[in-house]
Backbone as ProteinMPNN parsed JSONL, in Angstrom:
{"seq_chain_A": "XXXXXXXXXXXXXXXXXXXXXXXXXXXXXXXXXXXXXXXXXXXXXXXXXXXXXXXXXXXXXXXXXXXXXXXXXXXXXXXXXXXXXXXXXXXXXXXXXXXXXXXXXXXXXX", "coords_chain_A": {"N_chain_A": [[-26.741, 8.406, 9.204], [-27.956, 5.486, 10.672], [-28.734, 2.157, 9.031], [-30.874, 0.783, 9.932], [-32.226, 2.656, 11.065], [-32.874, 4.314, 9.089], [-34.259, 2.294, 7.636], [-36.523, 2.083, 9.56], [-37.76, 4.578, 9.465], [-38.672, 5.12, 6.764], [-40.529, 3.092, 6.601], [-42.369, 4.025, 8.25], [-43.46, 6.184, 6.985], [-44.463, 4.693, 4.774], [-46.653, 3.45, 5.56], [-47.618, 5.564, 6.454], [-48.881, 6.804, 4.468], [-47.308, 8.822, 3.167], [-45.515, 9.337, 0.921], [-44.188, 9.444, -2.159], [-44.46, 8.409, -5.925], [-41.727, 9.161, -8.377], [-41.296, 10.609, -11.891], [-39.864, 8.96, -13.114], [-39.93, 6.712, -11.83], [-42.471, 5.952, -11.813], [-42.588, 5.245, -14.347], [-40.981, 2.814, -14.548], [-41.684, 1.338, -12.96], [-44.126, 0.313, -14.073], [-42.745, -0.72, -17.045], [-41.842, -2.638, -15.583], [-43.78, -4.419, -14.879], [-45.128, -3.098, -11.892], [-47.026, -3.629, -9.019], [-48.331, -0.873, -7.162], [-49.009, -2.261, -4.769], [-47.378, -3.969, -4.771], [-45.153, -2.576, -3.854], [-45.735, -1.482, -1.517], [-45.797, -3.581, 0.129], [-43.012, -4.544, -0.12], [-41.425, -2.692, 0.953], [-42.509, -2.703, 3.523], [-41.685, -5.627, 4.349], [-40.452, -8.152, 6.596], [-38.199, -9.082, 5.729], [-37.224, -6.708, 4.437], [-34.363, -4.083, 3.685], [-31.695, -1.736, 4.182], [-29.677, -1.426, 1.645], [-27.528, -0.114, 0.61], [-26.555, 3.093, 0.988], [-26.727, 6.405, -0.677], [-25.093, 9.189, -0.031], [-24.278, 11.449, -1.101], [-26.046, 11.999, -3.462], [-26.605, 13.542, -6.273], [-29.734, 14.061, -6.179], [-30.227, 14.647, -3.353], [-30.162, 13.162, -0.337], [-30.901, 9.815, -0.288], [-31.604, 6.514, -0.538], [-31.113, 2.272, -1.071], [-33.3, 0.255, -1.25], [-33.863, -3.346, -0.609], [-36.591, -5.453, -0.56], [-39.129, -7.583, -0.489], [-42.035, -9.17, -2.063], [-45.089, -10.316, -2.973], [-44.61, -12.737, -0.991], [-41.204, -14.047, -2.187], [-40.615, -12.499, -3.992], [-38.142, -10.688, -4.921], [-37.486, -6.673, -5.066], [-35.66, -3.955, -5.409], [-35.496, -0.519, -4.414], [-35.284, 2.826, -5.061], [-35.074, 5.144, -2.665], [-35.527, 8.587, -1.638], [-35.128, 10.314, 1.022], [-36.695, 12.344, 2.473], [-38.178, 15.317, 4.391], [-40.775, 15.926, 4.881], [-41.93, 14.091, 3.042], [-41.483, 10.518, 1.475], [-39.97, 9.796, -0.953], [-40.171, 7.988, -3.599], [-37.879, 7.348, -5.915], [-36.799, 5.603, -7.701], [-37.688, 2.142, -9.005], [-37.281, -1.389, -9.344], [-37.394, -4.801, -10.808], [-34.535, -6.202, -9.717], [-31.561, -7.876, -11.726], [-30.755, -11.238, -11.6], [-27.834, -11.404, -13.112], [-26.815, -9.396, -12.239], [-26.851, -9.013, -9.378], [-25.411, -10.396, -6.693], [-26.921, -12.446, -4.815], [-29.343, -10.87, -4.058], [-27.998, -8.505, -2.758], [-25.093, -7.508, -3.257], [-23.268, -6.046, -5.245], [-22.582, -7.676, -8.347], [-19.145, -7.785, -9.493], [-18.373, -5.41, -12.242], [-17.1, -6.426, -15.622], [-14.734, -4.927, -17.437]], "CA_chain_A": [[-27.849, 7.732, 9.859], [-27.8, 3.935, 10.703], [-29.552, 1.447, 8.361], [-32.091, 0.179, 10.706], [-33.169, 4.074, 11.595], [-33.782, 4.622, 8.126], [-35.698, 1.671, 7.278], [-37.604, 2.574, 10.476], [-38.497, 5.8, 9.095], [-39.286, 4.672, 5.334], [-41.636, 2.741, 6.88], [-43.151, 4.988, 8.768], [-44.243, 6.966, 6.211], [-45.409, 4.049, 3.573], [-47.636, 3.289, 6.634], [-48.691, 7.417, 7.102], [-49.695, 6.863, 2.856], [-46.831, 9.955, 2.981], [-44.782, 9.076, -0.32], [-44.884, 9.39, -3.681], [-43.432, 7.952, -7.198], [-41.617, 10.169, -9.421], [-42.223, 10.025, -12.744], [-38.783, 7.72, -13.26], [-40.4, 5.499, -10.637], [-43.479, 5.344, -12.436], [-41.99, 4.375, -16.011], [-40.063, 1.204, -14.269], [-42.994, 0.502, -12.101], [-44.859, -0.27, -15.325], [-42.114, -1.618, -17.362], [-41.266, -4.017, -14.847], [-44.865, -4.814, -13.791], [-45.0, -4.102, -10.618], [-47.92, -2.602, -8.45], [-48.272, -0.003, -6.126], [-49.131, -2.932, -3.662], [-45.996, -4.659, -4.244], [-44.023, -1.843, -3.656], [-45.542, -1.146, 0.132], [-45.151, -4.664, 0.384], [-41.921, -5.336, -0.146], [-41.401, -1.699, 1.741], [-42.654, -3.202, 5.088], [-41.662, -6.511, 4.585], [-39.842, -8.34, 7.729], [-36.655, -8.916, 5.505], [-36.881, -5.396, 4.074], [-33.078, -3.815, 4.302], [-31.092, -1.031, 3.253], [-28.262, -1.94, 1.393], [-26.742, 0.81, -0.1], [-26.396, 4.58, 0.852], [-26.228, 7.523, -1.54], [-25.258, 10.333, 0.752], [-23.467, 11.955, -2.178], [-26.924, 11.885, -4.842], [-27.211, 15.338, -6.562], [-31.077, 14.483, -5.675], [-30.67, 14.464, -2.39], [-29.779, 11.952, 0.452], [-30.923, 8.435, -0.876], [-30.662, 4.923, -0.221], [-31.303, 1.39, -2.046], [-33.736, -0.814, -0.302], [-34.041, -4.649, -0.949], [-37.483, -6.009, -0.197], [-39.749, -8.841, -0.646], [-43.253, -8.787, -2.647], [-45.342, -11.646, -2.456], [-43.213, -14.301, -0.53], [-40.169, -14.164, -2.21], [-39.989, -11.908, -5.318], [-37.193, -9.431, -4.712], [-37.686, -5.313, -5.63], [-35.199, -2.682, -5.164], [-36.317, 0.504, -4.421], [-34.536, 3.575, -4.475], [-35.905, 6.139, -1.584], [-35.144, 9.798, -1.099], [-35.498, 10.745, 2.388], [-37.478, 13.97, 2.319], [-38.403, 15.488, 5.642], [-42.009, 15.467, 5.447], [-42.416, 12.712, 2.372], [-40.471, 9.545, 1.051], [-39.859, 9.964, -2.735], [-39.489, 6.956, -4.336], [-36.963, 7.57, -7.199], [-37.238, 4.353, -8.948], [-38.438, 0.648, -8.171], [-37.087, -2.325, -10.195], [-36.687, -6.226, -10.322], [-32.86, -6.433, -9.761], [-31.309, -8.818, -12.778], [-29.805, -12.258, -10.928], [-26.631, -10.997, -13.498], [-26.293, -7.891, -11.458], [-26.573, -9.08, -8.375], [-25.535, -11.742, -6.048], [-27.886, -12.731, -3.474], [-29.852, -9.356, -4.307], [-27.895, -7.195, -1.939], [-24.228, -7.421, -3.535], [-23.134, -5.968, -7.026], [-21.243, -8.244, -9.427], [-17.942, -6.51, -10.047], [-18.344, -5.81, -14.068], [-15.997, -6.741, -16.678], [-14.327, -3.447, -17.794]], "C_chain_A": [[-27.688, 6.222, 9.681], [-28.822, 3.374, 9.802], [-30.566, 1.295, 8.808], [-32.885, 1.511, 10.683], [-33.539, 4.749, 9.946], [-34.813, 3.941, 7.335], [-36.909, 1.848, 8.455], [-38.471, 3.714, 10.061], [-39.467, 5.536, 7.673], [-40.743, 3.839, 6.112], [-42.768, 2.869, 7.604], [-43.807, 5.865, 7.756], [-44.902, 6.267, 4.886], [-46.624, 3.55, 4.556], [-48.38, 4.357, 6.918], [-49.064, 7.223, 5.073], [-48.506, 8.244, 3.285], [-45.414, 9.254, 2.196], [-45.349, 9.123, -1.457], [-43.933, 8.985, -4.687], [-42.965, 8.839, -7.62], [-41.914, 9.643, -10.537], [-41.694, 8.869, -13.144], [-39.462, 6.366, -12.888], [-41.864, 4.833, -11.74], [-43.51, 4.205, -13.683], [-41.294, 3.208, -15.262], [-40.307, 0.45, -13.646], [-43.865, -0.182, -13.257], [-44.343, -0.729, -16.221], [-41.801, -3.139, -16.774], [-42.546, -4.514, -14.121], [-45.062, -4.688, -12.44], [-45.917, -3.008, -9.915], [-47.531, -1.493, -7.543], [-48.23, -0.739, -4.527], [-47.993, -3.613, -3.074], [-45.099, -3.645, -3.721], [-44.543, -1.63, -2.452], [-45.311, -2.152, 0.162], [-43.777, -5.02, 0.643], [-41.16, -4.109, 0.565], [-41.635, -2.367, 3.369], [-42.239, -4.439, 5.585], [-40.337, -6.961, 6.276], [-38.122, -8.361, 6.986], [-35.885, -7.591, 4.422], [-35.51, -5.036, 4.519], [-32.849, -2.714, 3.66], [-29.657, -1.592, 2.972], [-27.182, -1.489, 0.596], [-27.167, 2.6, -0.001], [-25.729, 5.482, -0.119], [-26.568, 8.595, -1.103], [-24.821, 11.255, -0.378], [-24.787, 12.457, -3.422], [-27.014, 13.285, -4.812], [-29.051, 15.733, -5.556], [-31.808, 14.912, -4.163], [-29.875, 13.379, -1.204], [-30.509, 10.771, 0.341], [-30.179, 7.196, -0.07], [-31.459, 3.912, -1.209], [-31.948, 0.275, -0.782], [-33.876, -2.127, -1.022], [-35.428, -4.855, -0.159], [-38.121, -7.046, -0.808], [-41.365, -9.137, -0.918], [-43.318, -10.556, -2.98], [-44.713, -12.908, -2.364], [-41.975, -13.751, -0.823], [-39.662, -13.143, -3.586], [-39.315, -9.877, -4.939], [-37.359, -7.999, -5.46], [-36.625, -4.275, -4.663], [-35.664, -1.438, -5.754], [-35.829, 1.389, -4.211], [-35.462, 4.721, -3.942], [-35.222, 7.336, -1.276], [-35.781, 10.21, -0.052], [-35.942, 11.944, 2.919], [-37.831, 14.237, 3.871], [-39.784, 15.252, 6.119], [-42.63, 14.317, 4.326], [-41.644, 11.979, 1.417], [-40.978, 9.529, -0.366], [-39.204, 8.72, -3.23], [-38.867, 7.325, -5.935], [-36.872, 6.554, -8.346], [-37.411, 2.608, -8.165], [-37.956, 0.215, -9.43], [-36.712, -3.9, -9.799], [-35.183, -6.385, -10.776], [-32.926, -7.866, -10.656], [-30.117, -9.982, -11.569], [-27.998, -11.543, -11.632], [-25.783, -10.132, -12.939], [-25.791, -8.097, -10.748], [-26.479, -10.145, -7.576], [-26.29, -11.127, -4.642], [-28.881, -11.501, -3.235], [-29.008, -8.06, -3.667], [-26.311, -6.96, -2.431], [-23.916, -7.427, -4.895], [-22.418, -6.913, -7.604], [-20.489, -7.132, -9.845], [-18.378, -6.626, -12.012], [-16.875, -5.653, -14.787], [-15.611, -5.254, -17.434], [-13.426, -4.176, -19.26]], "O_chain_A": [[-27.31, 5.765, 8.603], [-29.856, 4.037, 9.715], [-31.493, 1.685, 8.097], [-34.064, 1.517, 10.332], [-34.42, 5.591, 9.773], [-35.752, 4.394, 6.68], [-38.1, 1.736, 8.164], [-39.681, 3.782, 10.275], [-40.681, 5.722, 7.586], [-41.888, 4.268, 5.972], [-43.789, 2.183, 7.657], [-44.965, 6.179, 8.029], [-45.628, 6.866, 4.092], [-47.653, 3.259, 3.946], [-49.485, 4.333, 7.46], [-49.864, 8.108, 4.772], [-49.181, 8.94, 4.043], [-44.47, 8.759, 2.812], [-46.518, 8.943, -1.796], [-42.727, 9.129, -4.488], [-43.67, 9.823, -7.396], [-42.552, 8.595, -10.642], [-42.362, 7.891, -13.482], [-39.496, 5.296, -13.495], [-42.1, 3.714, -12.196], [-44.018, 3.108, -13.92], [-41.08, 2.442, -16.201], [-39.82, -0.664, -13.451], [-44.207, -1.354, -13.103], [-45.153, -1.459, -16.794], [-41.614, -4.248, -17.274], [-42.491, -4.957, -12.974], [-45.177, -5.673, -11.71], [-45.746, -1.8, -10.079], [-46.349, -1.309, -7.254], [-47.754, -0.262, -3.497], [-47.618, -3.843, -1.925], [-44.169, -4.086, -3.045], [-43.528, -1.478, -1.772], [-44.086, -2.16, 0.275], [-43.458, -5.753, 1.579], [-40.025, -4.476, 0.87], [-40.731, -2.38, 4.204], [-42.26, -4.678, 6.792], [-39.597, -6.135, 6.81], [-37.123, -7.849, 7.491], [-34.773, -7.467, 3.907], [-35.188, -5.49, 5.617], [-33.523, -2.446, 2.665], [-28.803, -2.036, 3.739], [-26.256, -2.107, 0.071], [-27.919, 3.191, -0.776], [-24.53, 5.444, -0.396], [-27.638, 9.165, -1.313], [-25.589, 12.206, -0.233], [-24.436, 13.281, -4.266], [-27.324, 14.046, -3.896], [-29.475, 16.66, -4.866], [-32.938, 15.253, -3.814], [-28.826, 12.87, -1.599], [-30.987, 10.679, 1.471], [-29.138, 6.944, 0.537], [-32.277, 4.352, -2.016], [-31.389, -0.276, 0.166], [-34.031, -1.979, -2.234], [-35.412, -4.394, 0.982], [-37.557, -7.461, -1.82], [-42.008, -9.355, 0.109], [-42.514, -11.475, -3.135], [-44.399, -13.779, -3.175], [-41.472, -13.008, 0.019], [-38.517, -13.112, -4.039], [-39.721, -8.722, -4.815], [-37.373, -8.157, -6.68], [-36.814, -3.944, -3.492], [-36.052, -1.184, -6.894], [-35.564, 1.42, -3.009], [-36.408, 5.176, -4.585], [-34.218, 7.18, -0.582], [-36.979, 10.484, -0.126], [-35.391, 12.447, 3.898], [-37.74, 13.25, 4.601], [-40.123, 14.699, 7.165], [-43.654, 13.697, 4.616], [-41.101, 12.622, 0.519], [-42.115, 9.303, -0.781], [-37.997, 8.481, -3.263], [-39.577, 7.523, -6.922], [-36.877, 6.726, -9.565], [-37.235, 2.216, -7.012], [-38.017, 0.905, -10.447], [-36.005, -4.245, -8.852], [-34.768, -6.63, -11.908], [-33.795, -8.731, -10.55], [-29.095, -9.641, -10.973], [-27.103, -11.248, -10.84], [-24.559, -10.018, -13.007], [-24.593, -7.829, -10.665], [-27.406, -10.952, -7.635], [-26.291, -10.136, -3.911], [-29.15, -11.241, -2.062], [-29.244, -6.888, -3.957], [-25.99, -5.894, -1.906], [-24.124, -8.365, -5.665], [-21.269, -6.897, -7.163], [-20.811, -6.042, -10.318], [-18.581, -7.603, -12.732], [-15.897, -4.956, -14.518], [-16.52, -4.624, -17.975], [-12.82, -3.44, -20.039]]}, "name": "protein", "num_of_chains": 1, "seq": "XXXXXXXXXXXXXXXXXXXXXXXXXXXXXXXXXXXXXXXXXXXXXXXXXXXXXXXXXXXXXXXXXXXXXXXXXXXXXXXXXXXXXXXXXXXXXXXXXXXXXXXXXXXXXX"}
């Protein structure tokens, strides 16, 4: 499935209220401060993206969204693509160390 047609869909259903946290999601939603608001937020936002498919996840078919919670504060969000509801798997503020420009890994030092 193309990028665009699955952020089309994700956001179709944080718009139908048809998603839910797991519990992963929950624990790193509250470690990392971060509401329920920011996370549709930065879910619908205009520079919302996907930027990493995990067709391969034991859990499922998955992807890694980049979004944008108030203004400018970056949250990746990983989303399992359920048929009738989007499972958020975990939500976190990506570490600048990680990642350049949020959407590209730093190779790590082995």
């Amino acid at each position: 499935m193309e990028k665009v047609q699955q952020l089309v869909q994700i956001q179709e259903k944080v718009n139908q209220q048809q998603y839910r946290l797991t519990s992963h999601a929950e624990q790193e939603r509250e470690s990392d401060r971060i509401t329920r608001e920011e996370i549709e937020e930065a879910l619908l936002s205009r520079q919302a993206e996907v930027i990493e498919n995990y067709l391969e996840d034991t859990r499922g078919r998955s992807c890694l969204v980049l979004g944008f919670a108030k203004g400018e504060s970056p949250l990746h969000i990983v989303c399992g693509l359920g048929a009738e509801m989007l499972i958020i798997i975990t939500v976190y503020r990506p570490d600048p160390k990680q990642w350049i420009n949020w959407r590209l890994r730093r190779k790590t030092k082995l």
